[in-house]
N, C-alpha and C positions, 0 to 999 in steps of 0.2 A: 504494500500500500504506500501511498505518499504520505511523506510525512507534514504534519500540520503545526502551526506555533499555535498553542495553548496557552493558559495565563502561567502556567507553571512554567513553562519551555522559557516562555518570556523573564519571568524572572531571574532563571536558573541562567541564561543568553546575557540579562542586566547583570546579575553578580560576576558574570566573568568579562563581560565587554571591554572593548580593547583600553585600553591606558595610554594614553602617548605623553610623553613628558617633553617639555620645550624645549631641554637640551636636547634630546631627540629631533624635533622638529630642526632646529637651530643648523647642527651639525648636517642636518641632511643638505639644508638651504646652503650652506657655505659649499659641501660637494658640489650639489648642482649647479651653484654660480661657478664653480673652478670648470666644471665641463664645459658649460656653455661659451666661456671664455675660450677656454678649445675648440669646441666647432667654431666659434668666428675665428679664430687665426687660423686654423685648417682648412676653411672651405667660401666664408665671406669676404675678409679681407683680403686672399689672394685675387679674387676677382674682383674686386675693388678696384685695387692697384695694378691689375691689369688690363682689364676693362674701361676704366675710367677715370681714372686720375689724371688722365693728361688734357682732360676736358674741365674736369672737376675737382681740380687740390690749390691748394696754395701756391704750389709750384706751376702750374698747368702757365704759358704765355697770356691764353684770355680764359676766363671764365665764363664758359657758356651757362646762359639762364640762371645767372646768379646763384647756383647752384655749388655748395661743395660739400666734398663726401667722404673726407678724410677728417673728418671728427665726429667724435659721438655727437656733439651738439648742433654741426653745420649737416650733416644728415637729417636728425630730425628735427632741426627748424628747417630745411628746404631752402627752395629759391624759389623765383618769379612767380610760379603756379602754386604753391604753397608747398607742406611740411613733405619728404620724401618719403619719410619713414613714423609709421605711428606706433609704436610698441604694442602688439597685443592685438593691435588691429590691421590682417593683413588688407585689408578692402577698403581701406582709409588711406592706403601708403603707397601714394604716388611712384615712389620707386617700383614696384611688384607692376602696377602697370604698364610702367615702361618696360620693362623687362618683358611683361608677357604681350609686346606690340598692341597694345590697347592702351587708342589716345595717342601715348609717344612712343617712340621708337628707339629703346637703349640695348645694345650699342647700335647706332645704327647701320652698321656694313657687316656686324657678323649675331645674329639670334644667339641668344645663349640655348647648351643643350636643355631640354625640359627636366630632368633631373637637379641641374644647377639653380634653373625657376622655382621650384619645389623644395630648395635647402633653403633659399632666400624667403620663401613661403613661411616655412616650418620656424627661419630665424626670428621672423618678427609675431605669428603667434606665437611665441615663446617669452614674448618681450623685449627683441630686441638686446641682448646683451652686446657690450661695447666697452670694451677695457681702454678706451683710445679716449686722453684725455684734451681739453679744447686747444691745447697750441701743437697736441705730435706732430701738425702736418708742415707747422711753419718752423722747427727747429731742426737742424740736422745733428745727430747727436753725433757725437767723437767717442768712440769705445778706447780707455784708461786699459788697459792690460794690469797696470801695475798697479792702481785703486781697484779693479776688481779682483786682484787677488788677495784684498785683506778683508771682505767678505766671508761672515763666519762659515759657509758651509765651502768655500774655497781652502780655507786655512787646515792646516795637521789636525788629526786627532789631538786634544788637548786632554792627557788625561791625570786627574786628578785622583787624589787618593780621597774613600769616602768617608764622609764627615759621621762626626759624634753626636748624634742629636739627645737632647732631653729624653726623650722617648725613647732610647734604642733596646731598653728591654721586649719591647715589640717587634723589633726588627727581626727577620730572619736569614736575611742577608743583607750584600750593600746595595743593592735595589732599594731597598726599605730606609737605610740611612739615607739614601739622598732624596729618596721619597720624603722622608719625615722632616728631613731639615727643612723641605720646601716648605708643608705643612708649618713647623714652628715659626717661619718665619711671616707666615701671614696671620697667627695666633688661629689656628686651626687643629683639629682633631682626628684621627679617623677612626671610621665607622667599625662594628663591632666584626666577627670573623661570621660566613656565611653560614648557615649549618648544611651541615653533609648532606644531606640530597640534596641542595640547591649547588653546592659545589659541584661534587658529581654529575651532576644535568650539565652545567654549565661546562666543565671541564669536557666531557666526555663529546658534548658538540662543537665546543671548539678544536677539537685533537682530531674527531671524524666524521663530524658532522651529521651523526646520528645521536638519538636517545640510548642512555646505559636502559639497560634492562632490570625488573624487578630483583630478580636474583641482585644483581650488581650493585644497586643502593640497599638492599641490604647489607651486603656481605661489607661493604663499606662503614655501612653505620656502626656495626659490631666491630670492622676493623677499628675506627676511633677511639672507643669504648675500652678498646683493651689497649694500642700503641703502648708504647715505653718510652717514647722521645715524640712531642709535638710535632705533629707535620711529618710523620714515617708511614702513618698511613697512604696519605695523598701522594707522597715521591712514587710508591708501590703504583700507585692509578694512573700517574702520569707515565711511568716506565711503562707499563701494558700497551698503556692506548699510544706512545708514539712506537710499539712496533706492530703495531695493528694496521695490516693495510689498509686499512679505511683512514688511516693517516695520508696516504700519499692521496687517495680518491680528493680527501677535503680541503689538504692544502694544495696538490695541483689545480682548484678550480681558481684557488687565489692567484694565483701564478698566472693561468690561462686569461682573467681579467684582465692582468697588465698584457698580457701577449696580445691582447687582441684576436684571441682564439675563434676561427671558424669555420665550416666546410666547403664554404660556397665561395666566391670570389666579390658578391657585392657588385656594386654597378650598375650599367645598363644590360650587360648579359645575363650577369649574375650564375655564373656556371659551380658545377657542381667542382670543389677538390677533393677528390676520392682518397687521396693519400693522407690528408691531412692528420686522419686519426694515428699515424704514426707519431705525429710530434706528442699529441695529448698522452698517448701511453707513455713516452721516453720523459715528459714530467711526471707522471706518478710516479714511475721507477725509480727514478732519481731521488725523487722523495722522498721516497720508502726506504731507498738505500742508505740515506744519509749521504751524497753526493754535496762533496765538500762547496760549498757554493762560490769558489773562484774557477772549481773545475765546471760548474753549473755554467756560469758566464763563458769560459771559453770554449765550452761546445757546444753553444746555444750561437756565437758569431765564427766560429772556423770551424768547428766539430771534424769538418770533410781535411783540414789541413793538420790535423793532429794526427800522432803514428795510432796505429790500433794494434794492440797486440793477437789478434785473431779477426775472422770474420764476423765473426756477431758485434766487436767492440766497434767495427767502421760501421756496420751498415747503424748501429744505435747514434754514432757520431755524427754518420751525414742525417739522421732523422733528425736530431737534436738542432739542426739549422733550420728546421723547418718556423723557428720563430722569429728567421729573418721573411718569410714568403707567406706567410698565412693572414697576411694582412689586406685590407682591401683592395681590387685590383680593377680598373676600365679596360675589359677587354674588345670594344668599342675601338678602341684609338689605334687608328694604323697608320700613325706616325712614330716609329721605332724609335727615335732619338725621344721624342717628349713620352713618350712608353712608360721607359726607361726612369729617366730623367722622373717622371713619377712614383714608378715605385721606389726609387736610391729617396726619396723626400721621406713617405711612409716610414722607411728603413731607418732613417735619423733620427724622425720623431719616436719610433718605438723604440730606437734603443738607446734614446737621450732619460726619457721618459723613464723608464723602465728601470735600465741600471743605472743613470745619473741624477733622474730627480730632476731633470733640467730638458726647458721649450725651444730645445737647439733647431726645429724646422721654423722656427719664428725668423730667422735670420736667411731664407731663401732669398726674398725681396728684396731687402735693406739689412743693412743692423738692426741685432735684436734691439727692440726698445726698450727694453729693462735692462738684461744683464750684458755683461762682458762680453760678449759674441758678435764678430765682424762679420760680415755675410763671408767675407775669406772663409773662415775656419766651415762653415756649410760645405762650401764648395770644396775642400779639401777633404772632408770624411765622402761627401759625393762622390769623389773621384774615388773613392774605397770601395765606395757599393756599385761603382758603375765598373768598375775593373773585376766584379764577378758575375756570372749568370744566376739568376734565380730558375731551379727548375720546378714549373710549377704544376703541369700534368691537367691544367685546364684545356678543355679539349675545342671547344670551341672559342676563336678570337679571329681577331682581323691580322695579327701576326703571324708573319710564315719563319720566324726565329724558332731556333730548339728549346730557348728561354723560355717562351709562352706557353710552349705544351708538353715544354720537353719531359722527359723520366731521368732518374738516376736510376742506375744500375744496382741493385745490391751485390755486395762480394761475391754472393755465392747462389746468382741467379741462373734459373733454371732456364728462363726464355730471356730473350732484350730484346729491345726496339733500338736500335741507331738513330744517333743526329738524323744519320741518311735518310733510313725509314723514316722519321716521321714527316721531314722535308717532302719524301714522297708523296705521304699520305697528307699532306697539307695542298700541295699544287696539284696533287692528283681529284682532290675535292672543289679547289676551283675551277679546275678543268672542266669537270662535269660539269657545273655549274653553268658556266660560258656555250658550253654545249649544248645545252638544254634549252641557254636563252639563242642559239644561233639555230636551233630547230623551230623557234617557235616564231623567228626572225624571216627565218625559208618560207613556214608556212604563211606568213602575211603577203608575202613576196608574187606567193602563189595565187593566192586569193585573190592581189589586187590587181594584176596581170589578167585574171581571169573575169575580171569585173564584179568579182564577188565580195560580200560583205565581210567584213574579218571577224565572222561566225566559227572559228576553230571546230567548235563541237559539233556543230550541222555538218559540214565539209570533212569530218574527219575520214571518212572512208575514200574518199578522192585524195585528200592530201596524204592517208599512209602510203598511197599506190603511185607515190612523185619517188622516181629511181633517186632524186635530192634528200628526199627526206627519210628513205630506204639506208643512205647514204651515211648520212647523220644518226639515225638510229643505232646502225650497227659501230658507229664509232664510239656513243654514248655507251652502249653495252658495254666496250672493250673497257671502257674508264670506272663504269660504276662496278664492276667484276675484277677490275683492279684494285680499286676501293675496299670494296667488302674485305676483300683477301687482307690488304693490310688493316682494316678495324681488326679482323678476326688475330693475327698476330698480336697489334696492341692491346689489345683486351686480354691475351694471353700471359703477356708482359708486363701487364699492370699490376699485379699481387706482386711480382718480383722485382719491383720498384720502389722508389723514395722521394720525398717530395721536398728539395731542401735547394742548396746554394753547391755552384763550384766555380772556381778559377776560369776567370777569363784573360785578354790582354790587357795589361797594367795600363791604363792610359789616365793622366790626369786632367782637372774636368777646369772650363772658363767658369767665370763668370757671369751669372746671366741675369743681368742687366733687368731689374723689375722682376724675376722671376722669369724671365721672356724668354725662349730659344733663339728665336729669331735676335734678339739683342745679346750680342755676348763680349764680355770685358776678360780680361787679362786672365789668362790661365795660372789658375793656383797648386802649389805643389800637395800632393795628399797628405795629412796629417793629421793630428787633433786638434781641439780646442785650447787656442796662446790660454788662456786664463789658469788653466788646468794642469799648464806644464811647465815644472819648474825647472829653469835652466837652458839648456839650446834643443830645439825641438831635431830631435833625431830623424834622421830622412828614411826615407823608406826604402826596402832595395826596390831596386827599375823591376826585376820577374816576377815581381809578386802584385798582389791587390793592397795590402795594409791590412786585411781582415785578421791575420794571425797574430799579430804588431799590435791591433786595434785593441783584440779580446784580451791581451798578456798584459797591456798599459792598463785598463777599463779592471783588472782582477791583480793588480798589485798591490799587496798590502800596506803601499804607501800613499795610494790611490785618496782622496780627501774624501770622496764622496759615495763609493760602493758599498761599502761596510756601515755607513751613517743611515743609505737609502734602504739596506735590507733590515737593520734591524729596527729601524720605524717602521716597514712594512708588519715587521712579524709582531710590534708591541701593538698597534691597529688592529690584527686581527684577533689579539689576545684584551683588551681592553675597551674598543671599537671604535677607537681615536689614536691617532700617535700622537707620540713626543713631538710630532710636525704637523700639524691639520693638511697639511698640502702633500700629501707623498707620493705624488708627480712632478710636484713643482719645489726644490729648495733653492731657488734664484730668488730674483728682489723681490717679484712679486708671491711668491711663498711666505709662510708663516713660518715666524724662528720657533724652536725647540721653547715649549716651555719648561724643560731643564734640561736646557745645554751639555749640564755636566754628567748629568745619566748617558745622553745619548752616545757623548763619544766614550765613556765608561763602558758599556753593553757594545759599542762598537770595537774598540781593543780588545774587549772579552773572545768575540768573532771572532775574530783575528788570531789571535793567540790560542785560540782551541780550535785550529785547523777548520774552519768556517764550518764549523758544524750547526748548521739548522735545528737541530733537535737538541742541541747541548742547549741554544739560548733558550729557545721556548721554556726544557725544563728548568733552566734558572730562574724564569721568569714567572713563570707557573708556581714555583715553590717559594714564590716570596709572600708576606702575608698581605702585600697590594693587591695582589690577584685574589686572595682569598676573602677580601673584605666583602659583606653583606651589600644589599643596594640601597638601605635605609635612609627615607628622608632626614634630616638635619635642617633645619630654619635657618638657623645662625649660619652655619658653614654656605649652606645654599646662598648665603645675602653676598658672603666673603667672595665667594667662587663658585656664580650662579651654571657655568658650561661645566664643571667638574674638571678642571686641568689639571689641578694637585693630585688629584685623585684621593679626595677624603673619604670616598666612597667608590664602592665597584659600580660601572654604569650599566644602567638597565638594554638590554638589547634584544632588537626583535630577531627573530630569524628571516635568516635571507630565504630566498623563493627556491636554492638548490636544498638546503637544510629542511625545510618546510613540507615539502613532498618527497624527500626521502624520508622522511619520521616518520611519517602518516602511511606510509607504505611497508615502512616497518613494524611501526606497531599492527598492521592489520595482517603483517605475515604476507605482504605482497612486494617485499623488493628481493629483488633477484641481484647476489650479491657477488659474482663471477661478472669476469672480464666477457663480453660479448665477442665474438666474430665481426669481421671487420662485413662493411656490406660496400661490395664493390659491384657497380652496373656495368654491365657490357657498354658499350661504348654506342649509344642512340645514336640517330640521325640528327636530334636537338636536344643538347643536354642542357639547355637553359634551365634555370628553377623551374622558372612558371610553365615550361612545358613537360615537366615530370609528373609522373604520382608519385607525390613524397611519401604514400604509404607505404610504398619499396623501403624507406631510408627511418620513418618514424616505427613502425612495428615492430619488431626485432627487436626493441632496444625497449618498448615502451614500456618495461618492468623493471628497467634497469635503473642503478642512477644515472641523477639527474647530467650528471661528467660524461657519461657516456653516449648521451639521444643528441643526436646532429642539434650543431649550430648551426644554422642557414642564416645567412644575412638577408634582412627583409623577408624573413619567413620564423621570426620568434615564436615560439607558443603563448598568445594571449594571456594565461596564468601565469608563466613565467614575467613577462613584461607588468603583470600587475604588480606583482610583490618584488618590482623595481630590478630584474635582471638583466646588466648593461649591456649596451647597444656595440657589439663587437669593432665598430668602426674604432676605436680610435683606445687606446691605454686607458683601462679604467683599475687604478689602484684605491678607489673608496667609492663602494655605491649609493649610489642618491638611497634614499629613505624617505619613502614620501606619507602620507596619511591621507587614504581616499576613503568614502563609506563604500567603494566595490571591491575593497578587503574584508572587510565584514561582512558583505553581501553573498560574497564566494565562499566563503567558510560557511555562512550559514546555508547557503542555499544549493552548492554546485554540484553536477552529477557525481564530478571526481571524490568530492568529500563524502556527502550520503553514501556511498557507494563502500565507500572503506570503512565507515561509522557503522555500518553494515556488517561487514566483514568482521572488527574489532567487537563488534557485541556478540557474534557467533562466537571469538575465541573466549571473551569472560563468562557466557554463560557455559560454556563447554566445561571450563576448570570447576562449574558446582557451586550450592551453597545457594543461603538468602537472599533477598536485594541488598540486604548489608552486605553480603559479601561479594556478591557481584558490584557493588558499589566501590567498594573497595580494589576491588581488581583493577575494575574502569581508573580509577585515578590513579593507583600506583601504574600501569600500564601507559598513561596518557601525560599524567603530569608527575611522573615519576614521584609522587607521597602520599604519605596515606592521608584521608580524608577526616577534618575532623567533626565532633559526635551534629552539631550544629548542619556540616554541611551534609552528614548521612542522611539526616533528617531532614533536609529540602528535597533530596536527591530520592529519600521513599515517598516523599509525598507527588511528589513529578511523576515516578513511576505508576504509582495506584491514579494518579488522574490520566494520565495517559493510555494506559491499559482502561480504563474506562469507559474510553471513549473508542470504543473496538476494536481498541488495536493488539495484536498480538505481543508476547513479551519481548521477541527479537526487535521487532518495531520500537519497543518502551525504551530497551538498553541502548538499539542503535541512535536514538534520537540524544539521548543520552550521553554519549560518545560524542554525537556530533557538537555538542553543547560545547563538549568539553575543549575539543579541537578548534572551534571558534573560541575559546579562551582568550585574555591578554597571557593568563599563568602560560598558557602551551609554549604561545606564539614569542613570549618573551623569554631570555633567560635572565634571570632574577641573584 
């Protein structure tokens, strides 16, 4: 039967409804402003400034229509015909009309593509974000090398020995003393220690991002009860769970966020990348493995230029590049040089982004306008990425390069496709092509010789029987029977492939003038960024790319900024804020540490324990910061309203991969094995939108969340509701938003009834009263038991609900569902 809200339902729905707290809100709003600021420098502003600033800037010789658009404020005041741009209202903003040739005509000799229409769309319902303050357009900045390298996240690790606070009886390590010192220093207190299922729940989703099991907060709570040294318990829980491969599952999804992880290519074609799930396994592995994270970074940018001591270690090496090419890609453009030239941009920004913390694609144009970055120093990482081929295995493109479609070979493959082969298979597909249109070219020829109408399909029996088009036919056979034959190869070939980066000819890249191809200034030598390198920048050898050069600089332990950007990554995902609010961004316009001296403490610690990943979390995890309760405080909240001292553990919701793996766990429906890769034979259109993704969704659709295709422009609706990022672009903190179609979906979606379902099958199964099925339900859901108050709403729901003709599975699963719309579920506490 369907289930209905009753007055009880309704109450039982009130007492757990969602909770949002404003530093929640807060912190979400500051992510989402840092993104937004990303898509305008990634996809507005370069079309700005290419587009139109020569008509419309400061700089421009005349200012047509009084118009300029190289400031947030000269945009949306406008010119002559009024404002260009209205925040929030695309149908108000003159610009969007120009743009879509309605009324004006912008640019006017070249249309923009309608994808481009549609980001400029999507910008200003958004509100228009615009980091660009009222004079950037009229000043030219002069980039300081040597003032930006006194810049605290340019500067050494600084690391200090940790202080004595008042408090240090509390402390459990020096986490805690320089935690506390903060604390005392703003007459502050912290909050009391969590109790053990709240720890447990929390721990055990952070470490795998699933729910501990009954059994497991028992056996826990008894372990506390008897310990012999404070906190021996909890070391025991953490030890478990980081070698539980459901570690590598949770935190490779974190990792995949910054990667940009996806299967399809985005664009206008939006083509499937069938290989890509190779990169996603070689980060769980690594994960799992405790893969020293300097060796992480240089197999993620040279992987293919490193020795392998066997077969399996190369072909995992070249997969492990796949996080230079899994980025978004126009396969649309069949202009090879500006190809190119786009994805080497993509490339800088992910691995500026990523391992540095720093908006190094901001500096294509101009100089970056915050930090220390000459557009030089762009063009010379360019010339890095443009001196290797990305092989990317998308099948359809307008490039006839090995690049665009090419395979990597594994060491020890069974079948290959060659450069050659697929060069074949590329011109042997637009041959056909041409073929087809010159039969259909013959037959018009025919028709209108013959004074007939160019009725193709009326005529078709006259024109098969033209020895011309007899001709043509049989030529076309010879082509599309060459075709098939090489699909059938590559498709053979595909499993025994990799989809990653290798060596091309070292050649170093100009500069191009506005971002422009067409305009190009003085060729720059490949290198890195002057800001970054202390002393004489070391040249590259001439036979190489600099990607191996690149990954070894980027992973030295004297590096400023590798070891600062990972382990705010990793105190973010343990706390749900870093030591940095921005950890994307630690340039000017990033947020400083608010304790500096933690950060690069916890950063030498890295370092010095051979970049173990799992070393820090457990230090981190074992401090009694992490363990602190979430409890309000009045006082402390006035002091330090966002919680940055951390007087308290902050309350957080689960993310949308956490969410529906619990729910599938607690109902005994997630399928917990690595899936089979699903590789398609090679279509005639392998666009997204002409597949059935049921091929690519089913298989997987039990699995976790890590595992079911990312398709760009093809998210699953539930996932995008409970805020799961937009692959396009580095997301190291996900927005957090608060819609009532979070609560809506929980209360009402087939996915959730459906497992509320399934979960009241398992607690009625185990036996017993509605107490005790009551009980199951919450220890199973919200991992505690329930107290005498809330047994007793929970029997009176039941006896109304069964009431009202419903049978008991129906009472318990409604039950379940209640409970799963929770804040308790949905937060951890």
């Amino acid at each position: 039967m369907k289930y209905r809200i009753n007055p009880s339902l309704a109450v039982l729905l009130a007492t757990f409804c969602f909770v949002f707290e404003a530093g929640l809100n807060e912190r979400g709003a500051r992510a989402a402003e840092s993104k937004d600021f990303q898509d305008f420098e990634k996809h507005i502003r370069p079309v700005l400034v290419e587009q139109c600033y020569a008509c419309h800037s400061a700089k421009a010789k005349k200012v047509k229509g009084g118009l300029l658009l190289d400031t947030r404020e000269g945009i949306r005041r406008g010119g002559d015909s009024g404002p260009a741009v209205v925040p929030g209202k695309p149908d108000e903003s003159l610009l969007l009309d120009a743009l879509r040739y309605d009324g004006f005509e912008m640019p006017p000799s070249n249309r923009l593509p309608e994808d481009v229409v549609k980001r400029f769309e999507a910008w200003i319902a958004s509100g228009a974000p615009d980091p660009r303050d009222g004079i950037a357009s009229e000043v030219t900045p002069t980039v300081d090398i040597e003032a930006g390298r006194k810049f605290w996240s340019f500067q050494p690790l600084r690391v200090a020995a940790a202080p004595r606070p008042t408090l240090d009886a509390r402390a459990r390590n020096d986490i805690d003393r320089f935690l506390l010192a903060g604390l005392e220093a703003k007459g502050l207190r912290p909050a009391a220690d969590a109790l053990p299922a709240d720890l447990l729940r929390r721990a055990t989703f952070d470490l795998t991002g699933l729910p501990p099991t009954s059994d497991e907060v028992g056996a826990f709570v008894l372990a506390v009860e008897k310990q012999s040294k404070e906190g021996e318990a909890f070391a025991a829980v953490v030890e478990r769970l980081l070698a539980s491969p459901r570690f590598g599952e949770r935190w490779g999804r974190h990792w995949l966020d910054v990667a940009r992880y996806a299967e399809s290519t985005g664009g206008g074609h939006n083509v499937l990348f069938p290989l890509a799930y190779r990169y996603r396994d070689w980060v769980i592995d690594s994960l799992n493995a405790d893969k020293p994270y300097d060796r992480f970074i240089r197999e993620q940018i040279a992987g293919d230029l490193l020795p392998a001591r066997d077969a399996g270690q190369r072909n995992e090496q070249l997969a492990a590049t796949g996080f230079l090419v899994v980025g978004m890609k126009d396969l649309r453009e069949n202009n090879t040089h500006r190809f190119r030239m786009a994805m080497a941009d993509e490339q800088i920004d992910a691995v500026g982004r990523a391992f540095l913390g720093l908006t190094l694609a901001c500096a294509k144009c101009h100089d970056h306008k915050f930090d220390p970055i000459p557009t030089a120093d762009y063009y010379a990482l360019a010339g890095i990425f443009t001196s290797s081929e990305p092989m990317l295995g998308a099948r359809r493109n307008r490039q006839r390069n090995a690049f665009a479609a090419g395979l990597l070979t594994q060491a020890d493959a069974a079948a290959t496709f060659s450069d050659d082969d697929l060069a074949k298979l590329l011109q042997t597909r637009v041959d056909a092509t041409y073929k087809r249109l010159a039969i259909r070219d013959e037959q018009w020829r025919i028709l209108d010789a013959k004074g007939f109408k160019k009725d193709i399909q009326k005529y078709s029996s006259l024109l098969e029987s033209q020895p011309a088009i007899q001709k043509l036919r049989a030529e076309l056979k010879l082509l599309e029977e060459r075709l098939e034959e090489l699909r059938r190869r590559y498709t053979a070939a595909l499993p025994h492939t990799i989809m990653g980066m290798r060596e091309s000819t070292p050649t170093d890249c100009a500069i191009h003038i506005r971002g422009e191809d067409t305009q190009l200034g003085p060729v720059v030598p490949r290198g890195f960024p002057q800001v970054l390198v202390r002393g004489k920048q070391a040249q590259l050898p001439v036979d190489q790319s600099g990607r191996l050069q690149l990954a070894q600089w980027m992973a030295d332990p004297n590096h400023p900024l590798t070891a600062r950007v990972m382990v705010n990554r990793t105190w973010q995902q343990l706390f749900g804020i870093g030591l940095v609010e921005t950890p994307d961004d630690f340039g000017y316009t990033g947020q400083p540490p608010s304790n500096p001296e933690l950060l690069d403490y916890l950063a030498h610690r890295f370092i010095t324990h051979g970049w173990s990943l799992k070393t820090l979390i457990a230090e981190i995890m074992q401090s009694r910061a992490y363990q602190l309760n979430t409890t309000y405080d009045a006082k402390s909240f006035e002091l330090d309203p966002n919680n940055r001292l951390l007087w308290r553990s902050n309350r957080r919701r689960l993310d949308s991969d956490a969410l529906f793996d619990a729910i599938r766990q607690i109902s005994n429906d997630l399928v917990l094995t690595r899936p089979e890769p699903v590789i398609p034979p090679m279509p005639d259109d392998d666009r997204v939108k002409s597949m059935d993704l049921k091929e690519w969704f089913l298989p997987t659709a039990r699995h976790r969340t890590i595992y079911q295709p990312v398709l760009r422009d093809h998210i699953p609706e539930d996932w995008k509701l409970f805020d799961f990022p937009d692959p396009e672009l580095v997301t190291g903190i996900r927005s957090v938003t608060t819609v009532p179609t979070q609560s809506l979906h929980l209360m009402n979606s087939p996915f959730i009834a459906t497992h509320a379902k399934q979960t009241a099958a398992i607690v009625i199964q185990e036996g017993g009263d509605d107490a005790a099925i009551i009980r199951s339900a919450y220890l199973r859901i919200l991992n505690r038991s329930p107290g005498e108050d809330e047994i007793k709403d929970a029997k009176a729901f039941l006896i109304e609900f069964r009431a009202a003709d419903a049978d008991k599975q129906s009472a318990v699963a409604a039950l379940c569902q209640s409970l799963f719309a929770s804040a308790e579920f949905v937060y951890l506490h």
